[in-house]
N, C-alpha and C positions, 0 to 999 in steps of 0.2 A: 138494758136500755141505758143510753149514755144519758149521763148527767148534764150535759155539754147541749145547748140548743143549735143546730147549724147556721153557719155565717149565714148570713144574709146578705150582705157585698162584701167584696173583700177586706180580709182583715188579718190583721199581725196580731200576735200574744206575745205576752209578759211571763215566763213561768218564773215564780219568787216566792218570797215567805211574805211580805208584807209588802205586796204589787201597788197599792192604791196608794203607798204613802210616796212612792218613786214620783220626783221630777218628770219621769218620759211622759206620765199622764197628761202631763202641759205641753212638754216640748214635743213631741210626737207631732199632735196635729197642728201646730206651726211649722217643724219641717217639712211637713208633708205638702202644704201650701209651694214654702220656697223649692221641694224636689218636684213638684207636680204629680205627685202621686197619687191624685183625685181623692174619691170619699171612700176613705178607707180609714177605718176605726184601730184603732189598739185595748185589748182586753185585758186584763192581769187574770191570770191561773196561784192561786195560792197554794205552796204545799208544807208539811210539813216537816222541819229538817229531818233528814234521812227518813223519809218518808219509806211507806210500807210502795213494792215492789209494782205491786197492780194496780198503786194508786196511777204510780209515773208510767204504765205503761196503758190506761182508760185516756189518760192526758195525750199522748203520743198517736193512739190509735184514732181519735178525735180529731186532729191537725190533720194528720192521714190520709184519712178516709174523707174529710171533710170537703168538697170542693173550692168552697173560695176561704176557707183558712189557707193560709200562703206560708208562714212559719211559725216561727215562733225566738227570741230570746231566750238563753234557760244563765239563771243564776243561782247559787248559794245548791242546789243539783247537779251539779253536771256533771261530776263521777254517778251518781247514784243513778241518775236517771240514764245512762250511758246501759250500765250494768245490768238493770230492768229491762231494757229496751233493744239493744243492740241488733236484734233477730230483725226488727221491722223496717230497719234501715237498707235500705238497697246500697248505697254509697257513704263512704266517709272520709274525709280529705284527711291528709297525712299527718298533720297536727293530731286529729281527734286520735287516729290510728294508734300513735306512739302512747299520747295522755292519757288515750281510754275517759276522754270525756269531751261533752259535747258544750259549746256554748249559743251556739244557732243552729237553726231546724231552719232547712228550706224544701223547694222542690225545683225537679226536673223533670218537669212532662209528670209521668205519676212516680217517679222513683223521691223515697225520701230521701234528703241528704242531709250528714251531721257535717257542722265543722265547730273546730275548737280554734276560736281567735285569739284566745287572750295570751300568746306569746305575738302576735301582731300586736294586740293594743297596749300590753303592757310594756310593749320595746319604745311603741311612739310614745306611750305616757311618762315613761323614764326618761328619756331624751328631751321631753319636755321640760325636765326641769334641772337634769342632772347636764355640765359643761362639757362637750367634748373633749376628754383628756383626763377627766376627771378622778379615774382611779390611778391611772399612772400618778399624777400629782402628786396625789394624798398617801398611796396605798391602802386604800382603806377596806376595809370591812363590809359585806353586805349580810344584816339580819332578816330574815323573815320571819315571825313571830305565828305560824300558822303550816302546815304540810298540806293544804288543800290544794283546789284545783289552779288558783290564781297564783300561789306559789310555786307549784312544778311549771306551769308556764312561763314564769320569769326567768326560774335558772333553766328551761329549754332555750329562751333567748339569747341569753346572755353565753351559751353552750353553744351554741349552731349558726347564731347570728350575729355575731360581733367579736372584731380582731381580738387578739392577745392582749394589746394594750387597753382596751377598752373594756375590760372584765376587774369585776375585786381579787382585790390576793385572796380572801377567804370567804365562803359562803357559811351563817351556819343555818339553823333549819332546825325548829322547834316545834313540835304537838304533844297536845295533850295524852294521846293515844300514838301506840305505837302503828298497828297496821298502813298508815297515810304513810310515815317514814318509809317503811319498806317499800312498799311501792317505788315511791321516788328513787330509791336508793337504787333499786334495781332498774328504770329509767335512766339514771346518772350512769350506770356501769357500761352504758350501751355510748352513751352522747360524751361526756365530759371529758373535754379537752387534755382536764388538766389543773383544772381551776379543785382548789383544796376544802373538800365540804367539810361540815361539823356537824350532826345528825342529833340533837338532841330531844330525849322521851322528856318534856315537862308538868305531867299533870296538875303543878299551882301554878298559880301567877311567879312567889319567888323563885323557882327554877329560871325561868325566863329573868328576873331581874338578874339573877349570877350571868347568866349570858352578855345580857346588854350591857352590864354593867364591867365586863372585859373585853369590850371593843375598843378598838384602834379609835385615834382623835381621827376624824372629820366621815367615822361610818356611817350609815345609813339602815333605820331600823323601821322597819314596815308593820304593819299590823295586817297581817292577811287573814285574818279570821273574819267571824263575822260579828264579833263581841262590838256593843257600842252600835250597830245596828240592827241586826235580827236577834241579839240576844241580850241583856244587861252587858256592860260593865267591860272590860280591858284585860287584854292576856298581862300584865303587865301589874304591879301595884305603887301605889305612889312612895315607894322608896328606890325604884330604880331609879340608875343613873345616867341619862343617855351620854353618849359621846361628844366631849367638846369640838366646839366647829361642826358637827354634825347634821343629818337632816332625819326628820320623822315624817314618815312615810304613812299617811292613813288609807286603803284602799277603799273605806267608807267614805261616803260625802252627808249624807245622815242620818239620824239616830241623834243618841246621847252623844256619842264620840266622846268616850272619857280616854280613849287614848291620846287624843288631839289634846285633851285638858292639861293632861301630863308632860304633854310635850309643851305644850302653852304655858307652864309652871317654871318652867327649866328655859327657856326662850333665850331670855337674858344672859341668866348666869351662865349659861353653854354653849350659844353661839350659834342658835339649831334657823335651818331652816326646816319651815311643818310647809307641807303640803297634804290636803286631801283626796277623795279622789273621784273630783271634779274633771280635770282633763282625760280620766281613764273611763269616767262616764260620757264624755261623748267618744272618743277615739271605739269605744266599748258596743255602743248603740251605732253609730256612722256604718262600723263593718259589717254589722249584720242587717240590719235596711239594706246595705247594699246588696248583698247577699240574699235576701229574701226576697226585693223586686226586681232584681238584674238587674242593678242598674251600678254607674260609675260614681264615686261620690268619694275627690280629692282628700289626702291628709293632712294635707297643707294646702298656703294660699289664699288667695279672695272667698270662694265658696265656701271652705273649712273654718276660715274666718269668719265669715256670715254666719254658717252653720253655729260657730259660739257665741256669737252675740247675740243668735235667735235664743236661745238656751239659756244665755246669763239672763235675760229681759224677763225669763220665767224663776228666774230664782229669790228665795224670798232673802 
């Protein structure tokens, strides 16, 4: 017997490790006012990271099978639950296909579908704040401090979707654990232009500090873990050095965020610009509501526009 009571009007899910603490619980049912989406509720599913296999696939069979459950959001899972899951899926868009992970659950008549957005929203969320031209200028460096799912979707972007000129001289690409590395690696050997990775196994924080702490002046070092929100504390220790002129990249909005602390320490004397990752949380949630009610819902523009300022009005 599922754990799961059935919708009772329609209704979207959250799958996350710590659902209740997310902004969407606010901003949700204010978008849904200004998209007209009527009375339809949003739930969080809590899992456990790298959750046991039948946990993510009772979660999956439940949206399913359910009739007015409609999708679902999946975050800090969506390799794992790809992996568990994959059998139940009738369709899966060509992102999920390549990534081998899903970040929205929708439907089609009854077929489920996966897609994996987050080389869309991490393309608009980096364009958000990075200048067109930017790495030709600088030549700079791009760090990702994480081998997950939000990481292999960047350097799929930045691989598939965007000119020559508009790519880093160097990527490099850090986890604690080897197996994520491989992965990508073997993803990269299929896509990459061309563009020169650096694959590093770091199981401390220092490993990562030797990293960032030999980038190019004006690189860009991301934090794509999930450290500082689903977990204590920063891949990172506060003796790293970020790069002068630089920007620090948080893909958290929050948590502790000690890597934002760090980058906030160093501000000054370095030159950094920090962003969090507030604009990759709507661009993040937009595509898949879209996705989930069929419906069209701009990335730019007046409505997009609106869509943040309904958003910012909920944040504390």
């Amino acid at each position: 017997m599922s754990r799961f009571a059935p919708a009772e009007k329609p209704t979207m899910y959250f799958i996350g490790v710590t659902t209740s603490k997310s902004s969407i619980m606010k901003v949700f049912p204010e978008w849904a006012k200004f998209l007209k989406l009527g009375d339809c509720p949003i739930k969080g599913i809590d899992c456990k990271w790298h959750d046991d296999p039948q946990v993510y696939r009772e979660v999956v069979n439940f949206i399913k099978n359910d009739p007015l459950s409609l999708g679902a959001l999946v975050t800090t899972h969506k390799l794992d639950l790809l992996k568990a899951c994959r059998d139940m899926f009738e369709k899966l868009d060509p992102y999920a296909e390549t990534l081998n992970e899903i970040s929205s659950i929708s439907k089609d008549g009854k077929k489920l579908v996966g897609h994996a957005k987050d080389p869309i929203t991490s393309g608009l969320s980096l364009k958000a704040f990075v200048p067109q031209g930017y790495w030709r200028k600088t030549g700079a460096d791009l760090c990702l401090l994480g081998a997950g799912g939000s990481s292999l979707a960047l350097t799929m972007y930045l691989m598939k979707d965007t000119p020559a000129e508009e790519r880093p001289s160097r990527i490099f690409v850090t986890n604690r654990s080897t197996p994520r590395i491989e992965e990508m690696k073997h993803i990269h050997q299929k896509i990459n232009p061309g563009i020169k990775m650096e694959y590093v196994n770091g199981p401390k924080p220092e490993d990562n500090d030797k990293v960032v702490n030999s980038l190019k002046p004006g690189s860009i070092v991301v934090n794509a873990t999930g450290l500082g929100k689903d977990a204590p504390g920063s891949p990172l220790t506060d003796a790293a050095i970020f790069p002068e002129n630089g920007m620090a990249w948080d893909f958290n909005y929050r948590g502790e965020l000690v890597f934002m602390d760090q980058a906030k320490a160093q501000q000054k004397s370095r030159n950094l610009h920090i962003e969090d990752g507030w604009i990759y949380f709507i661009h993040g949630w937009t595509r898949v509501i879209a996705e989930v009610f069929h419906i069209d819902i701009p990335t730019s523009g007046p409505a997009f526009d609106k869509l943040s300022e309904i958003a910012a009005g909920t944040r504390k």
